[in-house]
N, C-alpha and C positions, 0 to 999 in steps of 0.2 A: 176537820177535813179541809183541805186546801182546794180551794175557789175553784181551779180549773179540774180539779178530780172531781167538784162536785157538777160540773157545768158539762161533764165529758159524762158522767152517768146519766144527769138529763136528757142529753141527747140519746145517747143508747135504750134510755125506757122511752124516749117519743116516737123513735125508728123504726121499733115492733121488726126488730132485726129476730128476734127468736119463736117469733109467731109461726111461720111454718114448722120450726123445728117440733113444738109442742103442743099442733093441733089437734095429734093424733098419738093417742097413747095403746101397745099392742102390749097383752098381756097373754105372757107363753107359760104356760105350766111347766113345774120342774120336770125333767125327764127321767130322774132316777127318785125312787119312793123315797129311800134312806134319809136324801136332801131334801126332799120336798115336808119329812115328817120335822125334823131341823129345823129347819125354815119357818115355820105355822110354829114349833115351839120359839125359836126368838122372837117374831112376831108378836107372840101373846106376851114374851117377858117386855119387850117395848111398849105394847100398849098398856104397860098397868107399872111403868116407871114413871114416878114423880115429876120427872124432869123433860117427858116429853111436852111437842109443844102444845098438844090437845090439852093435856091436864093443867099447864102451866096455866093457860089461859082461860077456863077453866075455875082455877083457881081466884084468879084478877075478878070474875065477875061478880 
């Protein structure tokens, strides 16, 4: 990584520039059943793929 990309992300995580953005997390329900059954099925195919990052790390310990 080059010196000044790496000097320019330092400064960006010391600035806590995204701290409002990510104070407040609003969870909406899906509004059509169809999607929202879909949904809770991907969900469960991601949570039990190898390569997410729960399992990966997980794995590391």
């Amino acid at each position: 990584m080059d010196i000044n990309v790496k000097i320019v992300c330092e400064e960006i995580k010391g600035a806590n520039v995204f701290d409002n953005r990510f104070n407040e997390i609003e969870v909406i329900e899906e509004p059509y059943k169809d999607l929202k059954i879909r949904q809770q099925e991907l969900m469960s195919k991601w949570d039990v793929n190898p390569n997410n990052i729960v399992n990966l790390r997980d794995a590391l310990m």
